[in-house]
C-alpha positions in Angstrom: 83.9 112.8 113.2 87.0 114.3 113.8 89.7 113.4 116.7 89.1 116.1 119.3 93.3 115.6 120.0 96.6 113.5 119.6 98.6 111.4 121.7 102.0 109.7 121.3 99.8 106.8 119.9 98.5 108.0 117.4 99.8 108.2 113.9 99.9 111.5 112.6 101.1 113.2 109.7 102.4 117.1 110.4 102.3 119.7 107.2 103.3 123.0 107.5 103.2 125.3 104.5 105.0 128.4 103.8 103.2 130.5 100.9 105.2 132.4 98.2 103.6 135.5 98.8 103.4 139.0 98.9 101.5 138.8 102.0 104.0 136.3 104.0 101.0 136.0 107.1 98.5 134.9 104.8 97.4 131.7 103.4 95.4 131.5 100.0 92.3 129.5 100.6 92.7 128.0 97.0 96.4 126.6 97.9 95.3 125.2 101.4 91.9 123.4 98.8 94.3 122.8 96.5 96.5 121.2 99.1 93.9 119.0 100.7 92.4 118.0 97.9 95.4 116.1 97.0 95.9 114.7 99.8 92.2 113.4 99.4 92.4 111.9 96.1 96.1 110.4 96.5 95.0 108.6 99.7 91.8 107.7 98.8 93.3 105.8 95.4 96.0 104.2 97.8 94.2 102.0 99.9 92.0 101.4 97.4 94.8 100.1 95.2 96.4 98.5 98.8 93.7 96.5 99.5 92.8 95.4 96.3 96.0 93.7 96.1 95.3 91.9 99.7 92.1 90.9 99.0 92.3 89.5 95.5 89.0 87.7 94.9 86.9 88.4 97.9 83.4 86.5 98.5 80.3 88.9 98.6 80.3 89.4 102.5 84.1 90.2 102.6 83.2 92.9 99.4 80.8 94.2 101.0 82.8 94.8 104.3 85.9 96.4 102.1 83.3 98.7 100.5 82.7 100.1 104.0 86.1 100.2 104.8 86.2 102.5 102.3 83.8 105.1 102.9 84.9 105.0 106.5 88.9 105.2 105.6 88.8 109.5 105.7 91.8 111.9 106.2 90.9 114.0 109.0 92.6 117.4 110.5 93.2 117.0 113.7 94.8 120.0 114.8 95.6 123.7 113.1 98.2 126.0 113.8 97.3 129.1 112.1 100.4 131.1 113.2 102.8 128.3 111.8 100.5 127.2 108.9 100.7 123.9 110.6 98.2 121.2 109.9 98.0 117.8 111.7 96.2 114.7 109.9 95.4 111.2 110.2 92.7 108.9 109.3 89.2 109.5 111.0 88.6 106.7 114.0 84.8 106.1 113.1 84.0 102.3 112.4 80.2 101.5 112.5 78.7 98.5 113.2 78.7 95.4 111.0 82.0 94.0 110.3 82.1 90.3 110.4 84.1 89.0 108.4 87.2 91.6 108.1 89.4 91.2 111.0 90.1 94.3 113.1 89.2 96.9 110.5 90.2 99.6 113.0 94.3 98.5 113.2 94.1 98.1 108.8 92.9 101.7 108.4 96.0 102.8 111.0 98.2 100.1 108.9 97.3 101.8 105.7 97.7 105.4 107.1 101.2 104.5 108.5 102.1 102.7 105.0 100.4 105.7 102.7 103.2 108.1 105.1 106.1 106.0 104.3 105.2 105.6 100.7 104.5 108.8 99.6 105.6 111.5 102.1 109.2 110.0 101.7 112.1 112.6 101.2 113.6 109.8 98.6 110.3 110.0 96.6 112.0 111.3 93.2 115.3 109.5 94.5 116.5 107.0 91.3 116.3 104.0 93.5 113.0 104.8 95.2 111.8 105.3 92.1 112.6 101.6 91.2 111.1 99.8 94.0 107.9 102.1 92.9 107.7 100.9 89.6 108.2 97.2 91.0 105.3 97.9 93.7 103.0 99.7 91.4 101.6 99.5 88.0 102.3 102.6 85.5 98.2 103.3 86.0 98.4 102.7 89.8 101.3 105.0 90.1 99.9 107.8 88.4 96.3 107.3 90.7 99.0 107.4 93.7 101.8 110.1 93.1 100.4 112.3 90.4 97.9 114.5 92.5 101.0 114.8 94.7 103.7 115.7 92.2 100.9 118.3 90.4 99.8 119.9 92.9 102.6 120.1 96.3 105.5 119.3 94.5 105.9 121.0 91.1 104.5 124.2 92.0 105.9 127.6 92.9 103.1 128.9 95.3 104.2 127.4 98.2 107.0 125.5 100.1 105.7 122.2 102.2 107.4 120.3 104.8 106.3 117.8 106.6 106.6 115.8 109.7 105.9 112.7 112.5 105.6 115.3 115.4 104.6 119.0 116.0 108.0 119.9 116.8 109.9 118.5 113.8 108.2 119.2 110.4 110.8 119.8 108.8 111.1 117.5 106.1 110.5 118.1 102.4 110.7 116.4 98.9 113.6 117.3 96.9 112.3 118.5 93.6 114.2 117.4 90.5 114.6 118.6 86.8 115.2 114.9 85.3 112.4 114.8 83.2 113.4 110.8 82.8 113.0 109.5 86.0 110.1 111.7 87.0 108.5 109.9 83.1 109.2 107.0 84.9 107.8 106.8 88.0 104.9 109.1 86.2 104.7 108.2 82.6 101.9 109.7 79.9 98.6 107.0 79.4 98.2 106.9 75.4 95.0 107.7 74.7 92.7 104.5 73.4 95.2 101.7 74.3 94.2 98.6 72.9 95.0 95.1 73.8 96.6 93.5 77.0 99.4 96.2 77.4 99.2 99.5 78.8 101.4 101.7 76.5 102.4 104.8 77.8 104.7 107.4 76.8 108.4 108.3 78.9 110.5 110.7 78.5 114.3 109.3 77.8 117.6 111.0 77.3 118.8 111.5 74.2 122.7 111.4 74.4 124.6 113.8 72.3 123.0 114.2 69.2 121.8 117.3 67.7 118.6 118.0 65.8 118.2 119.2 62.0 118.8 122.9 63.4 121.2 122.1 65.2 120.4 122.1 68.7 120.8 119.4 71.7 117.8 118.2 73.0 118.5 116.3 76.3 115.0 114.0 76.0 112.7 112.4 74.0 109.5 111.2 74.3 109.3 107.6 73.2 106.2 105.1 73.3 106.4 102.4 75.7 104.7 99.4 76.8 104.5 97.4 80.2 103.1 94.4 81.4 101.8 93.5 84.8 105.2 92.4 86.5 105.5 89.7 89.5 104.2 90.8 93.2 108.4 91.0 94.0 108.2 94.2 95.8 109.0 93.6 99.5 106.8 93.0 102.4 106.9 95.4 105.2 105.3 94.0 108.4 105.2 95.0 112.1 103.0 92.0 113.3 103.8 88.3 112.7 101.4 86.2 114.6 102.7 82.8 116.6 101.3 79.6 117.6 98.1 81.6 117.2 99.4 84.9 119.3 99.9 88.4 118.1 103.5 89.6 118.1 104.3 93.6 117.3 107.5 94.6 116.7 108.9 98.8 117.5 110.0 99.1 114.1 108.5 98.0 110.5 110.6 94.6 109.2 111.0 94.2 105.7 110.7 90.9 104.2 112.0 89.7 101.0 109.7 88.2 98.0 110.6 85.9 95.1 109.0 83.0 92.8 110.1 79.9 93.1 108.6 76.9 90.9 105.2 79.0 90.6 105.1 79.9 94.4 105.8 83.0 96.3 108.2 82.6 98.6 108.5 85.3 101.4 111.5 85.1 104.2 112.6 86.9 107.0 115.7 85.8 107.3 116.5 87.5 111.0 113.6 85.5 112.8 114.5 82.5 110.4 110.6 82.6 108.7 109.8 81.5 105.4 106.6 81.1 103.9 105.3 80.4 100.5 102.2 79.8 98.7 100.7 80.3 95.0 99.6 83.8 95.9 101.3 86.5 97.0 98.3 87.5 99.2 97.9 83.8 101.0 101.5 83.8 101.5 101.0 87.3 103.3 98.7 85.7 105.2 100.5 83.6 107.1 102.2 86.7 108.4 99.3 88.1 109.8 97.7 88.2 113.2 94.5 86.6 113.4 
């Protein structure tokens, strides 16, 4: 089921592509598939990946609901432009029957929408410091499920220029490609093939500094073998609903709490409304952030 239209509401993403072609008017259907199909499999491994670190350990009823969830968390186009190659999407609004125990399914596929935009359609995505808080947020494997069907396939291409957008009138933003193999190793590094063990070993791409090879030639990286652990839950929480003495608050912008471990407990403060919480998991400690 698709939204028949959109209102100021509504959170929508805006693409509008402009194809490297001979024929300027015309879009290739296999760039618009390959397009979507991106989209698809980036979003669809984000909330998966999002709400398995919310719901840790879930009981069988709970599973079962998230399963649902799931299946019933789709991208949808919403709207087309064909003169302007313009594309509006958001997530599809159908929810059948049978959630008990998940509360308000219908605002966490919104919240995940809203969170997958701010994550990954971010003009600071290959930014150094972005980059950072990625690799604190996500695993090397979870990255790569995330941001490599986006970096393949709408970023390091040459077919087409995309730009994107909160409203109809102003898509106009875009990644900024790069050519520092290093960071984009980083945020994507290689899976070795047949790991073994605890770690997941990867390979990255580093630079080499100034030395020159046996023929004589500078080569400005390296591939080297690396391997990472799972690191801390310290990325920050973003929030835009605290609840209070039992009541649901929303705020018109997204905070951003801080995270840290303290004595084997996750402590997470918003300093500005004076709240601190902690508890052994990151996800209870979430929890006391959230409406009921």
């Amino acid at each position: 089921m698709q939204k028949s239209d959109t209102n100021q509401d509504e959170r929508v993403l805006y693409i509008r592509i402009e194809p490297n072609a001979a024929v300027p008017k015309a879009l290739n259907i296999k760039i618009l598939s390959k397009i979507l199909n991106a989209l698809d499999t980036s979003f669809e491994s984000f909330i998966q990946i999002e709400i398995a670190k919310r719901y840790l350990s879930p009981k069988p009823a709970l599973k079962k609901e998230i399963k649902q969830l799931f299946s019933e968390t789709i991208l949808s186009i919403t709207d087309f432009d064909f003169g302007r190659f313009t594309l509006a999407i958001a997530v599809d609004d159908v929810l059948e029957n049978g959630y008990r125990v998940l509360k308000n399914p219908s605002a966490l596929k919104e919240e995940l929408f809203a969170l997958y935009q701010n994550t990954v359609f971010s003009t600071d995505l290959l930014n150094a410091d972005y980059v950072k808080a990625s690799i604190q947020k996500y695993s090397p494997k979870e990255r790569i499920r995330i941001f490599q069907p986006v970096y393949d396939n709408l970023i390091n291409q040459n077919d087409f220029n995309l730009y994107f957008g909160n409203s109809k009138t102003a898509v106009s933003q875009s990644w900024l490609k790069t050519d520092d193999k290093e960071l984009v190793s980083s945020l994507l590094p290689e899976p070795v093939k047949k790991a073994k063990g605890e770690l997941e070993t990867y390979y990255q791409y580093v630079k080499t500094g100034e030395e020159n090879d046996l023929f004589g030639k500078r080569s400005k990286y390296k591939k080297v073998l690396v391997k990472e652990t799972a690191a801390p839950d310290l990325y920050p929480y973003q929030l835009q609903k605290i609840k209070v003495n039992g009541k649901e608050v929303s705020f018109t912008r997204q905070l951003t709490a801080t995270v840290s471990i303290n004595h084997n407990q996750y402590h997470i403060s918003l300093p500005e409304l004076q709240i601190k919480v902690q508890n052994e998991s990151r996800a209870d400690a979430e929890k006391a952030f959230m409406p009921i």
